[in-house]
KEVO-151273 format. One record per residue (C-alpha): x negated, y negated, z. Coordinates in steps of 0.001 Angstrom, whole numbers, plus 500000, padded with zeros to 6 digits. Example, Ala and Ser with C-alpha at 12.3 -4.5 7.8 and 13.67 -1.06 7.14 Angstrom:
! residues 2
+--------+--------+--------+
:     xx :     yy :     zz :
+--------+--------+--------+
: 487700 : 504500 : 507800 :
: 486330 : 501060 : 507140 :
+--------+--------+--------+
***
This chain:
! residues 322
+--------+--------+--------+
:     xx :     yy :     zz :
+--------+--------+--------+
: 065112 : 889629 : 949054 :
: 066688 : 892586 : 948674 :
: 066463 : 896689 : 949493 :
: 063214 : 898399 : 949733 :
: 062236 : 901438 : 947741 :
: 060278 : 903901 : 950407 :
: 056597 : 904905 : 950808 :
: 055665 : 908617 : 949380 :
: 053267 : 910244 : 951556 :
: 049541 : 909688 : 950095 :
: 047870 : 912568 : 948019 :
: 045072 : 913402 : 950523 :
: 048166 : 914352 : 953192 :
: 048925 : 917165 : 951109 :
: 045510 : 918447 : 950612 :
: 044681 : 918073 : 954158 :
: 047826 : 920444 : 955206 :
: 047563 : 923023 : 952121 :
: 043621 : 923458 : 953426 :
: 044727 : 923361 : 957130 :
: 047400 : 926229 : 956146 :
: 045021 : 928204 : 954193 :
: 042358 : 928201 : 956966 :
: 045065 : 929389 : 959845 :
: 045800 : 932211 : 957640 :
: 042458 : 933048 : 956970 :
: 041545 : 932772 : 960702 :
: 044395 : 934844 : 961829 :
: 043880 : 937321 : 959083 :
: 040668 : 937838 : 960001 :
: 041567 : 938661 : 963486 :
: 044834 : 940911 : 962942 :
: 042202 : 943319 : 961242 :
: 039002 : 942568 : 963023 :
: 040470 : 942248 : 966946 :
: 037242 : 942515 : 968370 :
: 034693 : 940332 : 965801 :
: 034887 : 937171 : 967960 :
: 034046 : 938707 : 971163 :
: 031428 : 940615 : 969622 :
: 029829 : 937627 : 968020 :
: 029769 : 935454 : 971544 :
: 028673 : 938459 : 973463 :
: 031879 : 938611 : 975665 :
: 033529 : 942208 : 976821 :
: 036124 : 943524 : 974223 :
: 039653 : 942680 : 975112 :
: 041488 : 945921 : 976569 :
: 044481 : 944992 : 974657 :
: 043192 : 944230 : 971257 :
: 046576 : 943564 : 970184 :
: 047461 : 940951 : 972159 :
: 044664 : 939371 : 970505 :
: 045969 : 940608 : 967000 :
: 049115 : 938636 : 968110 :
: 046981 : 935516 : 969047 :
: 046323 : 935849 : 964982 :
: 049699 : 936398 : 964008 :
: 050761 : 933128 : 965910 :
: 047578 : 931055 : 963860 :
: 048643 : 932945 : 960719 :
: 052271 : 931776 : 960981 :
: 051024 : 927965 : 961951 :
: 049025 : 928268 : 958676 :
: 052419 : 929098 : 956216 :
: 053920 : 925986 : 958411 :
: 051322 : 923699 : 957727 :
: 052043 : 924967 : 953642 :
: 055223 : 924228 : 954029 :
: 054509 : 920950 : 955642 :
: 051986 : 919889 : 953280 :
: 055152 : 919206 : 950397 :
: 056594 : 916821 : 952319 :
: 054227 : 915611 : 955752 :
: 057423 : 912827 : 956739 :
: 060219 : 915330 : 956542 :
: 058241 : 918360 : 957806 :
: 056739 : 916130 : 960585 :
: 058053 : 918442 : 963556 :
: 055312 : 921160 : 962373 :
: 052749 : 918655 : 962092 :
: 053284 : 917498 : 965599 :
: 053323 : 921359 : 966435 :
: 049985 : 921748 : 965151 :
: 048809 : 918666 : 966728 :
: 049767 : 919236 : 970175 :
: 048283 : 923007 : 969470 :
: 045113 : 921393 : 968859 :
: 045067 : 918743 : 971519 :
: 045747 : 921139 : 974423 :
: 043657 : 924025 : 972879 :
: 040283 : 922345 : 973540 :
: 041362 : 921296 : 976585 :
: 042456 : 924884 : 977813 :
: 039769 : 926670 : 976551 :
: 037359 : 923712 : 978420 :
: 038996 : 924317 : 981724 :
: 038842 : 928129 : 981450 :
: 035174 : 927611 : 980408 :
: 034094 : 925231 : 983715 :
: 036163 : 928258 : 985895 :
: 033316 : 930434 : 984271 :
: 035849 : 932485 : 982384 :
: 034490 : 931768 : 979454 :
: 031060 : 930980 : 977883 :
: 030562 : 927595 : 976759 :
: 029873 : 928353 : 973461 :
: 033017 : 929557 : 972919 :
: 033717 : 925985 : 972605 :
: 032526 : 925815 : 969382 :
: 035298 : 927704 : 967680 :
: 037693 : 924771 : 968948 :
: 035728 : 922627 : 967022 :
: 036799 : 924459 : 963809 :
: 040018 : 925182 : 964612 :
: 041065 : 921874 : 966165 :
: 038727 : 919034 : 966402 :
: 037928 : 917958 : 962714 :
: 041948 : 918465 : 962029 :
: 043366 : 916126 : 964992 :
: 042604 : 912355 : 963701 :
: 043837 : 913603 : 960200 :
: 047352 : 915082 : 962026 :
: 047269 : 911990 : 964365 :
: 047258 : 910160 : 961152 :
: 049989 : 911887 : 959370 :
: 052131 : 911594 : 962263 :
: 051849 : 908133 : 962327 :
: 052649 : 907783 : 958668 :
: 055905 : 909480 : 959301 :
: 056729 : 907783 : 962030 :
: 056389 : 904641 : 960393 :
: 058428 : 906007 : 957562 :
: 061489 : 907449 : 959874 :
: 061642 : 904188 : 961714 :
: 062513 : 902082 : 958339 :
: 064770 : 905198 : 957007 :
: 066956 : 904534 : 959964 :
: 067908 : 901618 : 958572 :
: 071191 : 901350 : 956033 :
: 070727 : 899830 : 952659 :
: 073358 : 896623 : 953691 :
: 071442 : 896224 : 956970 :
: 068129 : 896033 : 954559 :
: 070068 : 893070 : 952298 :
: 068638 : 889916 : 953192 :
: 072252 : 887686 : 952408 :
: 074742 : 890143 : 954893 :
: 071901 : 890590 : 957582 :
: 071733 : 886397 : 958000 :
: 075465 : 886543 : 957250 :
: 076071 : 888961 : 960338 :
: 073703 : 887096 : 962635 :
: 075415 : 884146 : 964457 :
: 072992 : 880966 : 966025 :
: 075996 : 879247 : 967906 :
: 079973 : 879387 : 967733 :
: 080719 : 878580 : 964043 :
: 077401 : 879429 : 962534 :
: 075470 : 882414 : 961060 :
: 072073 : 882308 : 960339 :
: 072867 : 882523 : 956801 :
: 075401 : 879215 : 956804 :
: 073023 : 877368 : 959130 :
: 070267 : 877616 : 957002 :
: 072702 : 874968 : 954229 :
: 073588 : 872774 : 957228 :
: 069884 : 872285 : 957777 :
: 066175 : 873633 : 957587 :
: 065732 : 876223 : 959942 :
: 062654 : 877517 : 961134 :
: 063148 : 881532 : 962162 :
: 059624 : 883203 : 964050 :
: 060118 : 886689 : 964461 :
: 058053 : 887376 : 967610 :
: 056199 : 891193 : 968153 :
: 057615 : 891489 : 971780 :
: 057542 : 889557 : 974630 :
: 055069 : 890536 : 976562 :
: 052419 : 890322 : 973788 :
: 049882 : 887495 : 974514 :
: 050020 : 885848 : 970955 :
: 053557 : 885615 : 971433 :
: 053154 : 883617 : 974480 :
: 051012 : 882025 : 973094 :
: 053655 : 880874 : 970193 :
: 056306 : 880284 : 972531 :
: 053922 : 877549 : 974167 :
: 052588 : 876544 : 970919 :
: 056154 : 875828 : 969396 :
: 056852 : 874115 : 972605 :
: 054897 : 871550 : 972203 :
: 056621 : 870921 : 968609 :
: 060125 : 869887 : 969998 :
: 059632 : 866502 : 968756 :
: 058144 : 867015 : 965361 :
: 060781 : 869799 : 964791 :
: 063692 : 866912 : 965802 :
: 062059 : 864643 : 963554 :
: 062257 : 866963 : 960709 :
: 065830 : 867891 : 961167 :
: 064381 : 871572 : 961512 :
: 066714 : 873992 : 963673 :
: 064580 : 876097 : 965556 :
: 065162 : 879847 : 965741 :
: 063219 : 882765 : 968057 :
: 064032 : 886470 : 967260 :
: 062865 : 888620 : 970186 :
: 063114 : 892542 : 970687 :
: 064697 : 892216 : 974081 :
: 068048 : 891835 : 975180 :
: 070069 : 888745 : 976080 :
: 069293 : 887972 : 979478 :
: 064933 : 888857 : 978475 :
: 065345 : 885809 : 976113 :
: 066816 : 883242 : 978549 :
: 064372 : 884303 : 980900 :
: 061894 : 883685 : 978355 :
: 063124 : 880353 : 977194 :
: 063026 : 878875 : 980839 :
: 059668 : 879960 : 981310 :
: 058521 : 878953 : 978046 :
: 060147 : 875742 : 977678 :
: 062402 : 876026 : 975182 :
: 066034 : 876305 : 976345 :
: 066901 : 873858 : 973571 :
: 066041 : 876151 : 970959 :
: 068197 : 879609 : 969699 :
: 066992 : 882811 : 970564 :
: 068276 : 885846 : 968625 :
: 068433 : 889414 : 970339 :
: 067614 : 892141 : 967649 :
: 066456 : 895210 : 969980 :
: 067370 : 897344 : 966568 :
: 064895 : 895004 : 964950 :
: 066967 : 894218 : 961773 :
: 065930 : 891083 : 961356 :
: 063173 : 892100 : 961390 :
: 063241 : 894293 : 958125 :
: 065761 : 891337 : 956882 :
: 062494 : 889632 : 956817 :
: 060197 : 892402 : 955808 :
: 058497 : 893074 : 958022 :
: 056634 : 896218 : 959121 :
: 054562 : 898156 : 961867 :
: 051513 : 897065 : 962464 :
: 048104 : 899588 : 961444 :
: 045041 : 900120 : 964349 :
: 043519 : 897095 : 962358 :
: 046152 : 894497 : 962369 :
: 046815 : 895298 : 965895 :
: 043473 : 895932 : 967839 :
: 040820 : 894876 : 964879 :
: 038011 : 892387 : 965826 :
: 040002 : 889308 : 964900 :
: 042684 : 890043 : 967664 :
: 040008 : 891352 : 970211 :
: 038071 : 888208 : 969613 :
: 041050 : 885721 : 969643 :
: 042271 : 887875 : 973251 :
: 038760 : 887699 : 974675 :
: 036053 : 885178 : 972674 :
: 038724 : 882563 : 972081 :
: 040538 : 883449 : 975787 :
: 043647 : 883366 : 974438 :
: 044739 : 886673 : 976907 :
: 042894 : 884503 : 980008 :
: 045303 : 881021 : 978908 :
: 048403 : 883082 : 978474 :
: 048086 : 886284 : 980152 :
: 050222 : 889723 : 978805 :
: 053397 : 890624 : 979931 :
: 056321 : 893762 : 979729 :
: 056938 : 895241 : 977051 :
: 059992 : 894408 : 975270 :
: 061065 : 896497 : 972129 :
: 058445 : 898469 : 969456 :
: 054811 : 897294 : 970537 :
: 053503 : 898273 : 966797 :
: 056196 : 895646 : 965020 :
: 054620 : 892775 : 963283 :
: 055829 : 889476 : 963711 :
: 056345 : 886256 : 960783 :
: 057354 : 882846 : 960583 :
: 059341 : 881578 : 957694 :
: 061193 : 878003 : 956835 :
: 064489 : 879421 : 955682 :
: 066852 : 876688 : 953222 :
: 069829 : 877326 : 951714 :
: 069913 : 881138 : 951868 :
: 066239 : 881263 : 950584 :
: 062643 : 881629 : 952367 :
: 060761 : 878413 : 951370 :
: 057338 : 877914 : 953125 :
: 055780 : 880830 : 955839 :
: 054564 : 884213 : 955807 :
: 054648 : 887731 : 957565 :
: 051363 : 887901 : 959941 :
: 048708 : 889560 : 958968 :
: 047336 : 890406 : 962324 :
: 048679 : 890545 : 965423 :
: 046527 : 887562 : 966966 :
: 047204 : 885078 : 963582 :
: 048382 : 881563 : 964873 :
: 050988 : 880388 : 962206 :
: 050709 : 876560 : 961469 :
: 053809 : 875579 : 961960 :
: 053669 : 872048 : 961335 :
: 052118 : 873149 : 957560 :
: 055203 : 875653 : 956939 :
: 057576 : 872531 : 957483 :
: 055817 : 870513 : 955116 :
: 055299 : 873263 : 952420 :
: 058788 : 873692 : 952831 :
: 059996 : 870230 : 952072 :
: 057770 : 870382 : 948929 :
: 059317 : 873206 : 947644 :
: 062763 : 873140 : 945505 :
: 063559 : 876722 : 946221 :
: 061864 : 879956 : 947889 :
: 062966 : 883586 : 947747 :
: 065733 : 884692 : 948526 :
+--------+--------+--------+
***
């Protein structure tokens, strides 16, 4: 396991910007020289000040060379996509709220629908996209190296996670945060495994978002005080491991809504605070000798890793990656 080359933006970004850019301009073109076309074509009374209107156009024009700009490079030019987002978001409702005062006809509406609505889940998306991109970036390249991330984690006085994993087998879950219901759902889950986990010789190792005193808290509760919890509110162990944000699927697709509500996981263990990045995905892996030999990053939030099965695939297996 090593560093991790970054995501480029997808193609369709870029066309979605460069024709969001060219239709501002367009749009407040068309109303720099033609102040009083709109309110002619609604049947409203002609502004007073047509040029305050002209500098309504100016404003969209300018927006429109942003989004141009933007469209290069969506994750480092995300500040004028959230601009433009936020633009769109309260323009609808502003011109909705004018409208119900009786301000404005209704159907005036319609040129938010143009001019914002079919652009905001395609912005919403973009954002998101950089987001996710900025919040691995943050990261060094030697906090991304799997051997010095173990190296600089310690499990008890003389060991790191790296030199534990030679003493024995040692089972690290990397839990989404602690309030999440599947993770409570783990915690009681891996409870129930003290004995099998003795009886393998298998160290035991939790890696939580929160900070020290969240994880005692959390082992009372949860039963398992005899096992080591690892604080990593910067989440590096969590790219150590490889581990991303989660997409709208893997967190609130029909497999997790039905596990929450058909299988009543959320009514046996309930939801809780939340501790850290609610989007991070979580993984359990059998780590030996400095390598990964059995497990797997989850795939959804609500998958149930057998735990028992990662032990055994792991004694079966004469090396993993590493």
């Amino acid at each position: 396991m090593g560093s991790k080359e970054f995501e480029t933006a997808p193609r369709w970004m870029f066309w979605v910007l460069t024709l969001a850019g060219a239709y501002n301009i367009l749009w407040g073109t068309v109303v720099i020289l033609f102040p009083n076309l709109l309110f002619d074509l609604f049947g409203m009374v002609r502004p007073l000040y047509p040029s305050s209107w002209q500098c309504i156009g100016m404003v969209i024009g300018v927006y429109g060379v942003g989004y141009a700009i933007a469209a290069r490079d969506p994750v480092r030019h995300w500040p004028i996509v959230l601009v433009g987002f936020l633009g769109k978001l309260f323009g609808p409702i502003g011109v909705l709220w004018t409208a119900w005062k009786g301000e404005l006809p209704w159907n005036f509406f319609w040129l938010n629908v143009t001019n914002d609505l079919v652009w905001l889940p395609a912005f919403a998306i973009i954002l998101w996209h950089a987001y996710r991109e900025h919040d691995w970036n943050r990261v060094s390249v030697d906090e991304r190296d799997w051997q010095t991330r173990l190296e600089a984690t310690p499990v008890d006085s003389q060991h790191s996670l790296w030199s534990a994993s030679f003493e024995q087998p040692t089972l690290v879950v990397l839990l989404r945060h602690m309030g999440c219901t599947y993770c409570r759902e783990a915690m009681a889950d891996l409870s129930a495994l003290r004995d099998s986990l003795t009886a393998a010789g298998v160290r035991l190792v939790l890696v939580h978002q929160g900070d020290d005193e969240a994880g005692r808290l959390y082992a009372e509760t949860s039963g398992l005080t005899w096992a080591t919890w690892i604080s990593d509110p910067a989440r590096k162990l969590y790219r150590a491991f490889e581990l991303k944000l989660g997409t709208f699927a893997q967190l609130f697709g029909p497999k997790v809504v039905w596990r929450a509500i058909g299988e009543q996981a959320l009514l046996r263990h309930g939801v809780g605070k939340l501790e850290g990045n609610g989007f991070q995905m979580g993984g359990a892996f059998l780590v030996r000798d400095g390598h990964i030999v059995a497990g797997e990053a989850a795939k959804t939030a609500a998958d149930r890793p057998n735990y028992v099965g990662i032990m055994e695939s792991g004694e079966r297996s004469p090396l993993g990656r590493g």
